[in-house]
BALOBA-1460 file (C-alpha; in Angstrom, 3 decimals):
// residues 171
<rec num="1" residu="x" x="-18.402" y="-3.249" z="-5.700"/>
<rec num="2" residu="x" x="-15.524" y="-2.961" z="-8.303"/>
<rec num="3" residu="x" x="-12.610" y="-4.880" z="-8.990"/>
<rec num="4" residu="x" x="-9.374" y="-3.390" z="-9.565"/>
<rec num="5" residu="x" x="-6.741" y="-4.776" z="-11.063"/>
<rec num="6" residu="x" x="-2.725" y="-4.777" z="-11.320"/>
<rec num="7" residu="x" x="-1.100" y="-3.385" z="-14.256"/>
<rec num="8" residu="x" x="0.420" y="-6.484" z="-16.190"/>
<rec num="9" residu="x" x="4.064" y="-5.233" z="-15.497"/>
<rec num="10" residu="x" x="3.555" y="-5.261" z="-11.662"/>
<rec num="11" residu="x" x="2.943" y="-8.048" z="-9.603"/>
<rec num="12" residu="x" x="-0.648" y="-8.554" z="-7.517"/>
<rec num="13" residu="x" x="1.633" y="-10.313" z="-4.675"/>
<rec num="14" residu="x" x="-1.386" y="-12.835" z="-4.410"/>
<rec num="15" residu="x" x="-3.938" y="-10.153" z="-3.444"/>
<rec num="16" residu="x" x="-7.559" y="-8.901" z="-4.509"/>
<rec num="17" residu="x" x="-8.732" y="-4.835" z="-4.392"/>
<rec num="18" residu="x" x="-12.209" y="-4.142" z="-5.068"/>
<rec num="19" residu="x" x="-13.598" y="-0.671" z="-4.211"/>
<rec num="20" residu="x" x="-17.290" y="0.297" z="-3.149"/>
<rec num="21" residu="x" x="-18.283" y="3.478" z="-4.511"/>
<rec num="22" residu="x" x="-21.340" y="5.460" z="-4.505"/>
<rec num="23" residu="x" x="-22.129" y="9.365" z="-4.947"/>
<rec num="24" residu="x" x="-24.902" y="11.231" z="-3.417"/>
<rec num="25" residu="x" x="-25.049" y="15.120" z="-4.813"/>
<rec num="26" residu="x" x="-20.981" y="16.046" z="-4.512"/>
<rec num="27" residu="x" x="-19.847" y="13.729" z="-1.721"/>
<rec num="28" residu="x" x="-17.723" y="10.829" z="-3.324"/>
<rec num="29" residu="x" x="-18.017" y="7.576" z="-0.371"/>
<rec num="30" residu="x" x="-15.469" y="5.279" z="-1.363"/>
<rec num="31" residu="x" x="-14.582" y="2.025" z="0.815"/>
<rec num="32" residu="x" x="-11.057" y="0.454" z="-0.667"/>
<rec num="33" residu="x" x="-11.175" y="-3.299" z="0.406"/>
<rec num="34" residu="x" x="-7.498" y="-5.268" z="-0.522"/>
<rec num="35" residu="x" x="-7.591" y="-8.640" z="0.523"/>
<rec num="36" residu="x" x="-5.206" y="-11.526" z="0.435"/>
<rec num="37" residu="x" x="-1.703" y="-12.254" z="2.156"/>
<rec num="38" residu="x" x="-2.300" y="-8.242" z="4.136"/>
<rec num="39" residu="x" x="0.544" y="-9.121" z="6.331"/>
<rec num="40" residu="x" x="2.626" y="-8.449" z="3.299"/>
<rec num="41" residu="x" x="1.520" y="-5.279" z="2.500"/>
<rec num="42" residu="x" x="3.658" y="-1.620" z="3.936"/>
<rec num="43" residu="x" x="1.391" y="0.965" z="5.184"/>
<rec num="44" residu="x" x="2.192" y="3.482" z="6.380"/>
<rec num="45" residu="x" x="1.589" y="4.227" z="10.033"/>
<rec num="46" residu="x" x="-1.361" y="6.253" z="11.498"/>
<rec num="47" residu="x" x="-0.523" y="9.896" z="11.201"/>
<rec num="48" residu="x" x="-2.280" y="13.443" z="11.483"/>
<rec num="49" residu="x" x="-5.069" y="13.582" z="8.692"/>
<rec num="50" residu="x" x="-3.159" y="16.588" z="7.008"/>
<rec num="51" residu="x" x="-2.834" y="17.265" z="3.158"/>
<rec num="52" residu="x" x="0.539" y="15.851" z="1.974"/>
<rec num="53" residu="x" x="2.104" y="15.254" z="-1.331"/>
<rec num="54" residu="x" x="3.988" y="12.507" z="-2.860"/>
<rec num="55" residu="x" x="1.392" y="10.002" z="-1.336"/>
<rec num="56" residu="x" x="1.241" y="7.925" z="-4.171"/>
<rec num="57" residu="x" x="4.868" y="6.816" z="-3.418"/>
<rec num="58" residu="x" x="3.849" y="3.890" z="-1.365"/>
<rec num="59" residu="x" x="0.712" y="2.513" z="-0.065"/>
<rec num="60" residu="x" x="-2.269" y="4.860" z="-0.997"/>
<rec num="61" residu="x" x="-5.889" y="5.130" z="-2.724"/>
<rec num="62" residu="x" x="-6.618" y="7.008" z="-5.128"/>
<rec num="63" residu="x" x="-9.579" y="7.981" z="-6.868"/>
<rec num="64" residu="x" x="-10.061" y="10.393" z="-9.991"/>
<rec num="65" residu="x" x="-13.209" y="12.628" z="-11.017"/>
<rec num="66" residu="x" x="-13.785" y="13.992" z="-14.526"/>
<rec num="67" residu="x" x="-14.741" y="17.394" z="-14.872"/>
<rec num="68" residu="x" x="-16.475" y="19.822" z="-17.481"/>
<rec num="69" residu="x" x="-12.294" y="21.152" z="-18.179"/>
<rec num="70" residu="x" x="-9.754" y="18.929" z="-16.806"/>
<rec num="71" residu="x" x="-10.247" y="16.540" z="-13.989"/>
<rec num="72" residu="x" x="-9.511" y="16.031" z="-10.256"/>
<rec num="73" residu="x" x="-7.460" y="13.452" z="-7.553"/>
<rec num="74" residu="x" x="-7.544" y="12.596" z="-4.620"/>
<rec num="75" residu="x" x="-4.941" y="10.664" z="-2.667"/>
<rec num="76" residu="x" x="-5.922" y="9.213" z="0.494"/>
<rec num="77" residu="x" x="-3.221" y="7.332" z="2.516"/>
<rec num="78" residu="x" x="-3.761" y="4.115" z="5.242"/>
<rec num="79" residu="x" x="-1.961" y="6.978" z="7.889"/>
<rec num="80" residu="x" x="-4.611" y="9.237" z="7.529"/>
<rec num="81" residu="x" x="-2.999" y="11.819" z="5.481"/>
<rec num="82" residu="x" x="-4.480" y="12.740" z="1.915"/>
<rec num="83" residu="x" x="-4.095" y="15.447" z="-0.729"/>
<rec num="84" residu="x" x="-6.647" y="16.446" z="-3.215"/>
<rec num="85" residu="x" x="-5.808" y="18.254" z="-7.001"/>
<rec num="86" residu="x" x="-7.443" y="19.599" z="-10.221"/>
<rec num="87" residu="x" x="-5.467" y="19.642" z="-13.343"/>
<rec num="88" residu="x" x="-7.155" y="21.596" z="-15.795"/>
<rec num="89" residu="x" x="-5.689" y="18.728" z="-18.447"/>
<rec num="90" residu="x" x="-4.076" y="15.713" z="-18.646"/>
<rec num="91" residu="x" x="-1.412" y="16.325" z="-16.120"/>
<rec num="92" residu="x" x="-1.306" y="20.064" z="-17.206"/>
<rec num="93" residu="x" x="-2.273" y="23.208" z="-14.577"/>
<rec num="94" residu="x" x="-2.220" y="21.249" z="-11.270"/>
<rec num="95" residu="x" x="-3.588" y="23.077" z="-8.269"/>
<rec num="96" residu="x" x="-4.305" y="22.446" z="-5.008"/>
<rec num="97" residu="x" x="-7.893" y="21.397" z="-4.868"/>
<rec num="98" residu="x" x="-9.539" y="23.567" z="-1.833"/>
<rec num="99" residu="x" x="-12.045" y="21.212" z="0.294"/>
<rec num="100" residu="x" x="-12.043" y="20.629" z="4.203"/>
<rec num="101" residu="x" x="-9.882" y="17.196" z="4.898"/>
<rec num="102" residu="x" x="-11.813" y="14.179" z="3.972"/>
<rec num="103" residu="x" x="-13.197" y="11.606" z="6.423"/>
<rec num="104" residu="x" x="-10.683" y="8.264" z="6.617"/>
<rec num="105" residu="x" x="-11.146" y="5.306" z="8.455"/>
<rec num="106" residu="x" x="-8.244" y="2.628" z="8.581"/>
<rec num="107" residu="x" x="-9.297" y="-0.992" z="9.126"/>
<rec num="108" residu="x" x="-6.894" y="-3.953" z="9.455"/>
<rec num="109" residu="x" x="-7.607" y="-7.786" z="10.127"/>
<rec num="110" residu="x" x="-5.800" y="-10.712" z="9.106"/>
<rec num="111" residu="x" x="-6.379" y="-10.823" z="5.507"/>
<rec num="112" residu="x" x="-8.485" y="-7.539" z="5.352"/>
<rec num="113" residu="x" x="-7.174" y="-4.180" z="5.016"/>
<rec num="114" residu="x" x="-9.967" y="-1.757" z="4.060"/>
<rec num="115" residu="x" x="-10.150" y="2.431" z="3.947"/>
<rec num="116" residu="x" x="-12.929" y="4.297" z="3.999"/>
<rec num="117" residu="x" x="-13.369" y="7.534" z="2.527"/>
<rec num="118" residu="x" x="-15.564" y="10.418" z="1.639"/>
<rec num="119" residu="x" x="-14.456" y="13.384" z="-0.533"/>
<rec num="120" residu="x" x="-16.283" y="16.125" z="-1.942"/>
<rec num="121" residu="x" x="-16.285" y="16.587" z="-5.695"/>
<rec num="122" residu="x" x="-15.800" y="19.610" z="-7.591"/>
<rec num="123" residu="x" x="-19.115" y="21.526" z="-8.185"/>
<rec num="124" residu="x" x="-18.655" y="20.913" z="-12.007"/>
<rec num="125" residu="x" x="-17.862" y="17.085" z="-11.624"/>
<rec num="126" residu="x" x="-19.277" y="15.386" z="-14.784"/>
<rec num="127" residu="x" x="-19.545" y="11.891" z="-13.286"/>
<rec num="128" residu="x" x="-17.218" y="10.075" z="-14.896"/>
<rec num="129" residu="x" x="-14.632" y="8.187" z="-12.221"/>
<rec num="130" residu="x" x="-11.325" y="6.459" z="-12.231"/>
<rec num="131" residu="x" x="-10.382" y="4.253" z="-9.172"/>
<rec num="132" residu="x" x="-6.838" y="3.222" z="-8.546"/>
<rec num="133" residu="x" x="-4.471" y="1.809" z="-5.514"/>
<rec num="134" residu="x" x="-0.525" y="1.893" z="-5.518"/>
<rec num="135" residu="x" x="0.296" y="-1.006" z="-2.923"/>
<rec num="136" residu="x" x="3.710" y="-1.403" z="-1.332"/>
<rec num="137" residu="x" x="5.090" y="-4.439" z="0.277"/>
<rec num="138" residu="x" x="7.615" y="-5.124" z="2.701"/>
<rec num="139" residu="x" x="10.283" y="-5.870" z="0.107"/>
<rec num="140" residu="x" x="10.039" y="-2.495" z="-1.221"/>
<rec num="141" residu="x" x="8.030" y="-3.584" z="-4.561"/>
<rec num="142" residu="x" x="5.267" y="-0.966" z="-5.744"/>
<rec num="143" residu="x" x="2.173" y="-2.728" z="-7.647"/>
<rec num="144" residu="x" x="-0.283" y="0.085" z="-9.666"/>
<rec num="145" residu="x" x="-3.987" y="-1.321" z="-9.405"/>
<rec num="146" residu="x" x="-7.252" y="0.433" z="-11.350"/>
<rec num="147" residu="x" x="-10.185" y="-0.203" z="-13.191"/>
<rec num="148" residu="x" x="-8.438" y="0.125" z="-16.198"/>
<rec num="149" residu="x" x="-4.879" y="0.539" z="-17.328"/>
<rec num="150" residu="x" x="-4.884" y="1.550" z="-21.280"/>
<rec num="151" residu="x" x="-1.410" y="2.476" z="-21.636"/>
<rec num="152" residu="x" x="1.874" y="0.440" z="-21.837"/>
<rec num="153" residu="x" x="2.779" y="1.942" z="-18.216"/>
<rec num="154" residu="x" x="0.871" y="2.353" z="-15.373"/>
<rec num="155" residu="x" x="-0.871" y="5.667" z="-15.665"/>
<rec num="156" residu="x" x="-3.966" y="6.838" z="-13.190"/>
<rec num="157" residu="x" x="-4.330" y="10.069" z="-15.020"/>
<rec num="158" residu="x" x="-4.963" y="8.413" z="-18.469"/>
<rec num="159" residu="x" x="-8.385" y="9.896" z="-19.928"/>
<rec num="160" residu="x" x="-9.458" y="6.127" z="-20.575"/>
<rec num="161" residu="x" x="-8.997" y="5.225" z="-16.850"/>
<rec num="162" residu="x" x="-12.001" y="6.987" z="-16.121"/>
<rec num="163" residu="x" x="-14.472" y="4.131" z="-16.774"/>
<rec num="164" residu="x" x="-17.148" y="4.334" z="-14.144"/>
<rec num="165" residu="x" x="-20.056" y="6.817" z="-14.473"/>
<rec num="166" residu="x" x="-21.652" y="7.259" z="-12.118"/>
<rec num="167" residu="x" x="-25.422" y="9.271" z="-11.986"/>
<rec num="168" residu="x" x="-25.998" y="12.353" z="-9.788"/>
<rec num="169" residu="x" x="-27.038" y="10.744" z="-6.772"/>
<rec num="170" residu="x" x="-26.268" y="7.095" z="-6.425"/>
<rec num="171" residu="x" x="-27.220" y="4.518" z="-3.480"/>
């Protein structure tokens, strides 16, 4: 299990985000697990698991995966939707990232809010990772959560984001 945590210009509204992760051959099985004061969080409501963009505009989980050339995200939202991309640089030559829907599973309790999620990686993934979490709450304020936020403003696609490696096949 990883911590995340907020970039210093946005709040943490009192809660924690930690994120198990493991890989086995190209499936990615992340579990997203925000706890804290949950009642305060906006998510949006359960939807049909279809690709969408502009999730990162409230609530979602993110998770990034390096690649021989360029890099790919995924974006998986508490409603079920997702959307997953490879940029063949830092934010250059985005595409559509063609995979079948991933698996999501919403869980809520009274300070536990946790998504699960397994993607498939790119068959040239090099192991390296970046985790992140945008998290809304009901007044409207967005806080940008990841394992590591190396520039002034809060920015998931940063090359020095990706700080977990993570072997081959991992339990």
């Amino acid at each position: 299990m990883v911590a995340l945590t907020p970039h210093p210009s946005t709040p943490s509204a009192g809660l924690q985000v930690q994120v198990q992760v493991r890989r086995r051959d190209r499936i990615l099985s992340l579990e997203y697990r925000v706890t804290g004061p949950v009642a305060a969080l906006r998510l949006p409501p359960p939807a049909e698991r279809t690709r969408t963009d502009g999730l990162w505009r409230s609530s979602c989980f993110e998770a990034f995966a390096g690649r021989r050339v360029g890099y790919a995200e995924y974006n998986l939202s508490p409603s079920g939707a997702w959307a997953a991309y490879g940029f063949d640089a830092y934010r250059q030559g985005i595409a559509p990232l063609e995979q079948p829907a991933p698996v999501l599973v919403m869980r809520q309790a009274a300070e536990t809010v946790v998504l699960t999620a397994d993607v498939i990686l790119p068959p040239d993934a090099d192991g390296r990772i970046g985790l992140s979490a945008v998290i809304e709450t009901t007044d409207g304020a967005l806080s940008y959560w990841a394992l590591a936020h190396p520039a002034e403003k809060p920015d998931f696609h940063h090359p020095d984001s990706f700080v977990l490696t993570l072997p081959e096949t991992s339990a």
